[in-house]
C-alpha positions as CSV (number, residue, x, y, z in Angstrom):
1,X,13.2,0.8,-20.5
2,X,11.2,-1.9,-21.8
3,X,8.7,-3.4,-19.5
4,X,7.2,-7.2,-19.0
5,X,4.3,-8.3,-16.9
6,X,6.8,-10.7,-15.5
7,X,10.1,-9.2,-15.6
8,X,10.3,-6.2,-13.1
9,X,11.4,-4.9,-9.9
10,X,10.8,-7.2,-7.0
11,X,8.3,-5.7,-5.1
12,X,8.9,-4.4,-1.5
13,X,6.4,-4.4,1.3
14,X,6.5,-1.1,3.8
15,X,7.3,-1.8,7.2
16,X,4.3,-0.8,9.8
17,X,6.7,2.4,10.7
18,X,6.9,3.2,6.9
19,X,3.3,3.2,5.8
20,X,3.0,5.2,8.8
21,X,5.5,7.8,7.7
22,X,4.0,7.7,3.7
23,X,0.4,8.5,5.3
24,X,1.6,11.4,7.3
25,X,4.1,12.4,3.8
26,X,1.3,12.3,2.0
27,X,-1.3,14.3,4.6
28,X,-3.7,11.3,4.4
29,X,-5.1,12.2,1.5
30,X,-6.0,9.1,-1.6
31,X,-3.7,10.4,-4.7
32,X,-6.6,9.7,-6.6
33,X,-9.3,11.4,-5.4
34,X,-8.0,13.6,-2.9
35,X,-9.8,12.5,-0.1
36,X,-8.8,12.8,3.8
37,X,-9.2,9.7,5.2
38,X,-10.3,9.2,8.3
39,X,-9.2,6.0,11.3
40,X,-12.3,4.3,10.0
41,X,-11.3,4.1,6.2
42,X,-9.6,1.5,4.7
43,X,-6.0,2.8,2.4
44,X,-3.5,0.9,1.1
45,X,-0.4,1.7,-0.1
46,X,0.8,1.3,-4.1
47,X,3.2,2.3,-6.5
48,X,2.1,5.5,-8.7
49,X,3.8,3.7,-11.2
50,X,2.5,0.3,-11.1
51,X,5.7,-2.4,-10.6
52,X,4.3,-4.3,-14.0
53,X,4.7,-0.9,-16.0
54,X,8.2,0.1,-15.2
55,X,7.3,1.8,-11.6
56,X,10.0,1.0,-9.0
57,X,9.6,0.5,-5.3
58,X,11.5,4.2,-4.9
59,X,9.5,6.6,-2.1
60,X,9.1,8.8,-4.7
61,X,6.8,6.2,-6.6
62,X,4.6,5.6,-3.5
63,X,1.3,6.9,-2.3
64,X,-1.6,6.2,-0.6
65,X,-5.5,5.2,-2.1
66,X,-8.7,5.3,-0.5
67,X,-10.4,1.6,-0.5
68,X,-12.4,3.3,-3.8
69,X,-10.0,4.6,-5.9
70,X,-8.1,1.4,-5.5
71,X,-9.8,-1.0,-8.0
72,X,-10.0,1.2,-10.5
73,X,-6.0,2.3,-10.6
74,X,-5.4,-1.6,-10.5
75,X,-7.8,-2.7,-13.2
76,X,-6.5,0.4,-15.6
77,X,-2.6,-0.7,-14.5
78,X,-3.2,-4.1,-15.8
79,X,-5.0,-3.0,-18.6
80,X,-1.9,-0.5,-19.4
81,X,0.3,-4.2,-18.9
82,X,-2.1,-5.9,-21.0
83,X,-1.3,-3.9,-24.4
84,X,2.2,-3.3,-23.3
């Protein structure tokens, strides 16, 4: 599969219940780092797989990152975008 910064899958938010259900999938731990996060830290939830390198928006592509391991998937998937 060839990949495009700006062809890809349309991305597709997670409904309140669904991040909800990843967290608790994923024992509330950043796929990064390993951390358990607590109610005061900030997570968000992203495609392993970035959308821009050929990741889908498939359950199996999803996970959860702590507010510090975050940045630094991002800035290495568009780096990974960048040569592709």
């Amino acid at each position: 599969m060839t990949t495009h910064a700006f062809r890809h899958e349309p991305r597709q938010r997670l409904t309140d219940q669904e991040r909800a259900k990843l967290f608790l999938d994923r024992e509330g731990r950043c796929h990064r780092c390993t951390r358990k996060l607590g109610p005061s830290d900030t997570w968000s939830d992203e495609h392993i797989i970035a959308l821009e390198n050929g990741g889908t928006n498939a359950w199996d592509n999803r996970d959860i990152s702590c507010s510090w391991c975050k940045p630094v998937k991002d800035a290495e998937d568009h780096k990974k975008a960048a040569k592709g």
